[in-house]
Every structure is written in C-alpha cells, then in structure tokens.
C-alpha beads as a LAMMPS data file, in Angstrom:
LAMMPS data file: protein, C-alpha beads

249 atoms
248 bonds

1 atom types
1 bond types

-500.0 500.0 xlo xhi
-500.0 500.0 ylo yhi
-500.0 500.0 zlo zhi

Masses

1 110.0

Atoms # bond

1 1 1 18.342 14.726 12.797
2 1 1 21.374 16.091 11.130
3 1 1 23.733 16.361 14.362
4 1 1 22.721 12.371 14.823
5 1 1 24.106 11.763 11.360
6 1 1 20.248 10.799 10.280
7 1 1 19.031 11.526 6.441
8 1 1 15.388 12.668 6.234
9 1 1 13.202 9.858 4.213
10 1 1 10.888 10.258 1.497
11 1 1 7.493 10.727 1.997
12 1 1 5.722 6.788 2.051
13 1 1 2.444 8.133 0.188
14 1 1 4.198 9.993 -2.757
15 1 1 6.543 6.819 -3.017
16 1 1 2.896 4.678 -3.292
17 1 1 1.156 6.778 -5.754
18 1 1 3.299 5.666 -8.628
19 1 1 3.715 2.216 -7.446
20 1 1 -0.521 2.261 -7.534
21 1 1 -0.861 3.784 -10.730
22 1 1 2.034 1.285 -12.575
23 1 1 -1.732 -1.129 -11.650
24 1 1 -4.130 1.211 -11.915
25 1 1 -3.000 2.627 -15.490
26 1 1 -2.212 -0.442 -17.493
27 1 1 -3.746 -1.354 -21.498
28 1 1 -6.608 -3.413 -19.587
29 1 1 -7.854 -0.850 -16.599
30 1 1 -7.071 2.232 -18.032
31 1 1 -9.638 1.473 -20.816
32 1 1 -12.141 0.134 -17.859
33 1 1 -11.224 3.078 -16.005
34 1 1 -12.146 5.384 -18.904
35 1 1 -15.631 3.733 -19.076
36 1 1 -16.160 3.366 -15.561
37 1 1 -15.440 7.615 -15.458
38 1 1 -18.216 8.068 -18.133
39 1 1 -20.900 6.461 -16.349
40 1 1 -20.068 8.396 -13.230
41 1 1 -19.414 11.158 -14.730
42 1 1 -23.242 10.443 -16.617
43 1 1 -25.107 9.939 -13.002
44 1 1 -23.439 12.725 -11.255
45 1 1 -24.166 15.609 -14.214
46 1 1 -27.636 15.619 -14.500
47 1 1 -30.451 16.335 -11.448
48 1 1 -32.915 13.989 -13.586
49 1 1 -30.335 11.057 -14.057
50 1 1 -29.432 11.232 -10.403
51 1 1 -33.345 11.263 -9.555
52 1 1 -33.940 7.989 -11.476
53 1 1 -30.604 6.542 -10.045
54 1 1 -32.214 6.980 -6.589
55 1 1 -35.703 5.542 -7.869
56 1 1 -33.671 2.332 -9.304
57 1 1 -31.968 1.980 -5.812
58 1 1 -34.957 1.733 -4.171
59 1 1 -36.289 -0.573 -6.499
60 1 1 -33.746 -2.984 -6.678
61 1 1 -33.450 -2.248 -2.335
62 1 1 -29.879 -0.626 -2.789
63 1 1 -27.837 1.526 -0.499
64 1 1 -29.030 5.367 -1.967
65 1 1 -24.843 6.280 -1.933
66 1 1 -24.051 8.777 -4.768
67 1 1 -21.270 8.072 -7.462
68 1 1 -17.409 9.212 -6.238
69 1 1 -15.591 10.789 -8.902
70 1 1 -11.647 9.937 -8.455
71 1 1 -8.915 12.658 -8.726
72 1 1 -6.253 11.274 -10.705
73 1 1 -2.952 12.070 -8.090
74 1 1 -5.010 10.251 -5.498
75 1 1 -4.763 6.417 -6.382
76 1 1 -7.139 5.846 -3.227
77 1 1 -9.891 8.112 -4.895
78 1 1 -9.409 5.939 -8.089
79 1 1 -10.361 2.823 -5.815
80 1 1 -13.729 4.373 -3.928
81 1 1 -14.974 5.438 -7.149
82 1 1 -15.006 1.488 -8.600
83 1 1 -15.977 0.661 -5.277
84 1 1 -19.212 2.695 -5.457
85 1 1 -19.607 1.806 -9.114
86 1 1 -19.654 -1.999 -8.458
87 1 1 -21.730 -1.755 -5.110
88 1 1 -24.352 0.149 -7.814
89 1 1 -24.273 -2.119 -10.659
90 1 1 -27.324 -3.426 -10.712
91 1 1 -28.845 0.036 -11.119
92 1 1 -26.498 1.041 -13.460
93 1 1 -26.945 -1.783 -15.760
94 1 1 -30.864 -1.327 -15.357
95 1 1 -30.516 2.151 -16.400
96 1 1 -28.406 1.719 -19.741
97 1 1 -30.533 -1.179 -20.198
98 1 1 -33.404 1.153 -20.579
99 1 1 -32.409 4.898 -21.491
100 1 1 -30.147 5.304 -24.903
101 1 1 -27.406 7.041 -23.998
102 1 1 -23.996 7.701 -25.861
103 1 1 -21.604 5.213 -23.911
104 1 1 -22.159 1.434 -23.158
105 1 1 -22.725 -0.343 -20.499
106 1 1 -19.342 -2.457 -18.554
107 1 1 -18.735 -6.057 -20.251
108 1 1 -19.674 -9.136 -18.293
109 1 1 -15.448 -9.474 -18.440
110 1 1 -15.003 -5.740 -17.344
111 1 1 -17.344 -6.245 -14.152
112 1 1 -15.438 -9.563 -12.956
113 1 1 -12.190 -7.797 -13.276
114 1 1 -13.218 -4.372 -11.173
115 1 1 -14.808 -6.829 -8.833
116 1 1 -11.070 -8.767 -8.675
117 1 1 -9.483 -5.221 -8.412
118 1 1 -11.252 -4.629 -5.421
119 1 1 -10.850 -7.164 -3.668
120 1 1 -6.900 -6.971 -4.629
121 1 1 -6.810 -3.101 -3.393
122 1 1 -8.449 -3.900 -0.018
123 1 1 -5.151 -3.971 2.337
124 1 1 -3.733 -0.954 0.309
125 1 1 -6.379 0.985 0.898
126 1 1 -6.655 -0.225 4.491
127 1 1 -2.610 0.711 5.214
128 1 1 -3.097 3.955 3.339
129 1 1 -5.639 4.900 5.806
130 1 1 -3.622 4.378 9.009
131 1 1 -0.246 5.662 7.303
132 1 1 -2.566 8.809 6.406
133 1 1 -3.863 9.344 9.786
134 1 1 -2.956 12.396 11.674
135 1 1 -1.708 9.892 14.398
136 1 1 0.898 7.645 11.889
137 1 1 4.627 7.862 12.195
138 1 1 7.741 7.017 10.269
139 1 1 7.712 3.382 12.556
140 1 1 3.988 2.739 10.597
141 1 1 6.376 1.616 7.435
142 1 1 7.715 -1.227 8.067
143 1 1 4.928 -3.200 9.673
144 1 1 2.590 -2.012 6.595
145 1 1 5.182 -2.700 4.004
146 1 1 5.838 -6.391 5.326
147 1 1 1.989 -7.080 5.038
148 1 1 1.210 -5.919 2.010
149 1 1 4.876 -7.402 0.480
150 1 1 2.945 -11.332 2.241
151 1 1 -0.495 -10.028 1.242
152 1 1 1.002 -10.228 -2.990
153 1 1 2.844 -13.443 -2.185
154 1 1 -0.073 -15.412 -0.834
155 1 1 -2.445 -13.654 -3.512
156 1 1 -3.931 -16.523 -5.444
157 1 1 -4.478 -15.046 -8.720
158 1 1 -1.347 -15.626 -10.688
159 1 1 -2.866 -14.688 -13.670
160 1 1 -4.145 -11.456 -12.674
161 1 1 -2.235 -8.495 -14.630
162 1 1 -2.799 -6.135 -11.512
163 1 1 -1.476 -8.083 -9.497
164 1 1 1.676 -9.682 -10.800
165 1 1 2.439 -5.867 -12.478
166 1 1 1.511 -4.145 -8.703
167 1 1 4.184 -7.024 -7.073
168 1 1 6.840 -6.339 -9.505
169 1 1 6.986 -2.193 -9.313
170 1 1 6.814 -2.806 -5.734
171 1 1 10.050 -5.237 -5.254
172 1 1 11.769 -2.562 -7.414
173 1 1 10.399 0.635 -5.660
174 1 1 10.372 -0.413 -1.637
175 1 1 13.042 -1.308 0.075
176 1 1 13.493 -0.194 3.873
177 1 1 16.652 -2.143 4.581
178 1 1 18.049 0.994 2.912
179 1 1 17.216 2.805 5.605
180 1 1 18.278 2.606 9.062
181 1 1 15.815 5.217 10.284
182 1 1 12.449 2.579 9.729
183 1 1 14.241 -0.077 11.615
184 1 1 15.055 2.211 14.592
185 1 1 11.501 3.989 14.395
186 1 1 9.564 0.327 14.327
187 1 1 12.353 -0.268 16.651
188 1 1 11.253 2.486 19.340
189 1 1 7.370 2.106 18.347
190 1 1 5.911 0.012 21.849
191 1 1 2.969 -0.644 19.381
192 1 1 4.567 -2.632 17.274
193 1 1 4.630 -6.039 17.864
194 1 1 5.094 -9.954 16.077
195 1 1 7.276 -9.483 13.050
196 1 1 7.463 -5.816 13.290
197 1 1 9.123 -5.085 16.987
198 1 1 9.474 -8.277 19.054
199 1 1 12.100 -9.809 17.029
200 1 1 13.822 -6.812 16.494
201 1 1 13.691 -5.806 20.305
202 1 1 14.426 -9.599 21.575
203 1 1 17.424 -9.214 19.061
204 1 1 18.564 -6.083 20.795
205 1 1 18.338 -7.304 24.092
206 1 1 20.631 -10.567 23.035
207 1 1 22.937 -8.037 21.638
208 1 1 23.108 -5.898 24.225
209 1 1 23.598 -8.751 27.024
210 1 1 27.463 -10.178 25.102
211 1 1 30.311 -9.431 26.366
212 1 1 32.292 -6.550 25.872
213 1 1 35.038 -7.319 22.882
214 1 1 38.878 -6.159 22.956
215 1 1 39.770 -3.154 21.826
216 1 1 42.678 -4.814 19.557
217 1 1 39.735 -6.971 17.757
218 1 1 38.228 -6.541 14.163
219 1 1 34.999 -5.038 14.486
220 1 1 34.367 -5.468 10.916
221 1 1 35.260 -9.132 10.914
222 1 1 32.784 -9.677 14.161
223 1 1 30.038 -8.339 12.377
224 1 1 30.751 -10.657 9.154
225 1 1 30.643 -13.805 11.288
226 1 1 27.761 -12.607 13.236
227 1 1 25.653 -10.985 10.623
228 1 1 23.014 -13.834 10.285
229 1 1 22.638 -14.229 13.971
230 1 1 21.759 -10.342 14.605
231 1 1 19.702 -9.512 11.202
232 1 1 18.700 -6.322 11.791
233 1 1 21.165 -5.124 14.119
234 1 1 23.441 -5.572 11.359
235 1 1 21.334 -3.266 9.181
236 1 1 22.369 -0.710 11.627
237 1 1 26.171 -1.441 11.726
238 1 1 26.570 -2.174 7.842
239 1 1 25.687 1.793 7.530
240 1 1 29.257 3.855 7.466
241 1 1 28.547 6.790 9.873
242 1 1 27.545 3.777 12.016
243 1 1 30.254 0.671 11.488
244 1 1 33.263 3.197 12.401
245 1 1 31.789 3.149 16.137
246 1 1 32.468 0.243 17.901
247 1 1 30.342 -0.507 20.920
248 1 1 33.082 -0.902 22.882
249 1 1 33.138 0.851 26.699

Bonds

1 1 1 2
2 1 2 3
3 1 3 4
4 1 4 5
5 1 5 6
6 1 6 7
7 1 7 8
8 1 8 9
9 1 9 10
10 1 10 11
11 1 11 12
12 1 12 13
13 1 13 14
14 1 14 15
15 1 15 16
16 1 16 17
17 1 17 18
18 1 18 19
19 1 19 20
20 1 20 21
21 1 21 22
22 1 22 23
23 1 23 24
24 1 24 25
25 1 25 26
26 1 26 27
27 1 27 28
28 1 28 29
29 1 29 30
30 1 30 31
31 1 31 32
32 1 32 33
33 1 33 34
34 1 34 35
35 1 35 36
36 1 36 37
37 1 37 38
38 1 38 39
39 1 39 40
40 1 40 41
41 1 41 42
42 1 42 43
43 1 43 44
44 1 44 45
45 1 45 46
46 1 46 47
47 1 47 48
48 1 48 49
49 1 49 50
50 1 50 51
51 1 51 52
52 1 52 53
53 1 53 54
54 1 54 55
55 1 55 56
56 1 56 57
57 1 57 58
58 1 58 59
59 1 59 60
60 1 60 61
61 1 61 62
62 1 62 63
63 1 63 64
64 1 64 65
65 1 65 66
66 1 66 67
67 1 67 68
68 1 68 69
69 1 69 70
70 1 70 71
71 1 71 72
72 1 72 73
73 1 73 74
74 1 74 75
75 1 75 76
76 1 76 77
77 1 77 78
78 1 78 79
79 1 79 80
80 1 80 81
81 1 81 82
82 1 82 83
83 1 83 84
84 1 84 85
85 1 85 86
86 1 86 87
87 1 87 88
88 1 88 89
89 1 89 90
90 1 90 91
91 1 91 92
92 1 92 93
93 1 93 94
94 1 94 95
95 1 95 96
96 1 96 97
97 1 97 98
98 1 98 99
99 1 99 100
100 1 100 101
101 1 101 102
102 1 102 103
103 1 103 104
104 1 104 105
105 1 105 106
106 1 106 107
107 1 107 108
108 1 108 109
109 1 109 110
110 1 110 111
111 1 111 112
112 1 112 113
113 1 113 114
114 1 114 115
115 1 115 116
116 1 116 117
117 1 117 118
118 1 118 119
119 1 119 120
120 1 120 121
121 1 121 122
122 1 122 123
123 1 123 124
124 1 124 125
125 1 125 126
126 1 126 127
127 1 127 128
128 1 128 129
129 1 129 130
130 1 130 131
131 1 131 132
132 1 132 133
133 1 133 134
134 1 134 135
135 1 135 136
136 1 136 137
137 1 137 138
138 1 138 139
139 1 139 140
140 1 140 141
141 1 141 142
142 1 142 143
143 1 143 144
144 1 144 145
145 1 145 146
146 1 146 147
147 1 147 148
148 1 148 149
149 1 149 150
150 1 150 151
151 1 151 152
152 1 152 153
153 1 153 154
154 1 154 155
155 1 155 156
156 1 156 157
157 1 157 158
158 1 158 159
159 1 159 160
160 1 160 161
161 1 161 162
162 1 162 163
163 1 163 164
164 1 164 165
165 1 165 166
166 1 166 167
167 1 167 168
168 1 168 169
169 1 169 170
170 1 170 171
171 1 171 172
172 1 172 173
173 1 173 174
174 1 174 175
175 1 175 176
176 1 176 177
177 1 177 178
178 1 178 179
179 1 179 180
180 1 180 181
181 1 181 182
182 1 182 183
183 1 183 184
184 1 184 185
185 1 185 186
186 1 186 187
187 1 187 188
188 1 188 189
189 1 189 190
190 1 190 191
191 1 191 192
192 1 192 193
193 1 193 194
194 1 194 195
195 1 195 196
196 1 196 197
197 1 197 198
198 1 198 199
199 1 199 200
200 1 200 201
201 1 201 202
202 1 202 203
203 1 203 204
204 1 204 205
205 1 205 206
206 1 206 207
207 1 207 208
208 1 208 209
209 1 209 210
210 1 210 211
211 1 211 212
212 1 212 213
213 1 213 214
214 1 214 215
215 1 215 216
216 1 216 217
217 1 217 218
218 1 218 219
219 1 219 220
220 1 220 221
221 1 221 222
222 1 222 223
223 1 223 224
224 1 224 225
225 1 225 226
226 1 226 227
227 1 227 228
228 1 228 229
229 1 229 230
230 1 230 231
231 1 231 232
232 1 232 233
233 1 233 234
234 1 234 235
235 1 235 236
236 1 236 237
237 1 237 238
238 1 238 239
239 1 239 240
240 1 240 241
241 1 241 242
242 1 242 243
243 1 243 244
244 1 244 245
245 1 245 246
246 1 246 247
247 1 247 248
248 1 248 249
C-alpha cells in the first residue's frame, strides 16, 4: 500500500460507534436507557425473578428469550437489549404491575419511542452485521454508507430527535469522497452492483475508450471541463499523487 502511494483508512466500525452513540446518548434516551438497564438488570439478577419472567411468558404465549444486557462501547449491544426489552413488554409490565419493586415501570411515551428507535436502528444494525462479518472488505463502505445516508433522507419522522440528531453527526462524520481507496475497492468488488459498481465501472469503460490527448495539452484544464461527465473518475484524478500522471501512452 505504501509503494502505490495508498494511505491506510480508518477502521468503519470505530468511526460508527460515536456517530451511534451522538443518538443513542441524548437528554431523552439516555434517561430511557437508564430505566430500560434497571429492569434488565432486575430480571437477569435474581433465579426467582427470572423463574416468574418465564411463568409470565408462557402465560401471556411469549417467546421464553432472556433479557440482553448491552456493553456500552458496543452501540449494537445497546440496540438488542431494547429489542428484547420491547419484544417482552407485556411481561414486564405484568410483573411491575404486580410485585413492588424499587424502579418503575417504562411510560406509555417511553415505550412508543423505544418502539420508534427500533424500527429507526434496523438498517444500522443490518449493515453492521455484514461490515462485521469475517467475509467484509474495505469495498463493503460505500454501498452501506449510500443506503443508510437514503435510508435518513426518506425517514418519515421529521420530528424524531434520533433521527434528525443520527443524520446530522453523520453528514459531518462520513465522507468517502475523501478517499480514493473506497471508490477503487467498490470499484474492483464484482459484487457490487446498481449505484455502488455499475455506474462507476460503465464510467470507466467510457473513460477508458477516448482518445488518447496530446502531450502539449492541459491535463488539469481537461479534467475541469470534464469533471461532471466522469464523477468519480474525477475523484481519482483530483487526488495529487494521482493528477501529476497523465494517462497519456
């Protein structure tokens, strides 16, 4: 990578986990959070408690899962323990309905906004899985970036604090274009396909088919006229160790 003049990027998932926990960790769910922790933390303590959880779920004809208890550098974690919490609420609010404990039960306003959480976090967690997976590679990026980025700008909840905080820190934090090596990876990845490789490739291939230029002519200047019409080939050139080298033969 160094003798091609190629930086080494920054690891996607450690550039996600703050982005994640701007949304996880603001006024409105970190208190929920906090709450939400207590009553897991209350089922999963106690052989007796998690004995009556079990009774209620087969009572109210619920799956028997167990509570998840998050770790806090794992945004992902955060997610499958509100996931499990919400799949068990109705056992959970039959239980504090009917044993005094210290710690209340979620507000009727604190349920509908894990439940819109969620269904927010879906995709996230989805591309966090594949980008994960033993099997991912730098050319995963871009494709899972470019969904997510249309996932928050079709997202119908404009008035959801999640969401419009989660699509702000992520127009400030992500930005590929910055980096020739995602566009080349995505570039080189036959898997790709649609937004993520064809136009690139069909780009290439128009790009590759002109006609050789003079060696007397301005390089620079062809690329300025011709920027719009080859997008992300001009990612490429616009880079410095790359514009000096003319593709002439």
């Amino acid at each position: 990578m160094v003798d091609l003049d190629y930086k080494g990027v920054p690891c996607f998932m450690h550039t996600l986990q703050p982005a994640m926990d701007t949304a996880l960790k603001h006024n409105t769910m970190a208190q929920i959070l906090v709450e939400s922790r207590r009553i897991v933390t209350h089922f999963n303590h106690s052989n007796q408690v998690s004995k009556k959880l079990r009774d209620l779920q087969q009572e109210l004809n619920l799956s028997g899962h167990q509570f998840v208890q998050d770790v806090c550098t794992r945004w992902n974690s955060t997610d499958y323990m509100i996931s499990r919490l919400f799949e068990q609420k109705p056992a959970v609010s039959l239980y504090l309905a009917e044993t005094s404990v210290n710690f209340e039960n979620l507000s009727n306003e604190e349920w509908t906004i894990l439940r819109k959480s969620i269904e927010l976090l879906k995709p996230f967690k989805g591309i966090t899985k594949i980008i994960r997976s033993s099997r991912s590679s730098l050319s995963e990026v871009i494709p899972g970036l470019k969904t997510l980025q249309k996932y928050l700008e079709i997202y119908n909840d404009e008035n959801m604090e999640m969401k419009v905080l989660l699509e702000n820190d992520w127009k400030s934090r992500f930005d590929v274009n910055l980096n020739k090596v995602y566009t080349l990876a995505t570039l080189l990845d036959l898997r790709c396909t649609h937004d993520g490789r064809s136009k690139a490739a069909h780009e290439l291939q128009c790009y590759c088919a002109l006609p050789v230029i003079k060696r007397d002519d301005d390089l620079f200047q062809w690329w300025s006229r011709n920027n719009s019409r080859y997008p992300e080939m001009s990612r490429i050139a616009s880079v410095p160790s790359l514009s000096r080298k003319s593709r002439l033969q």
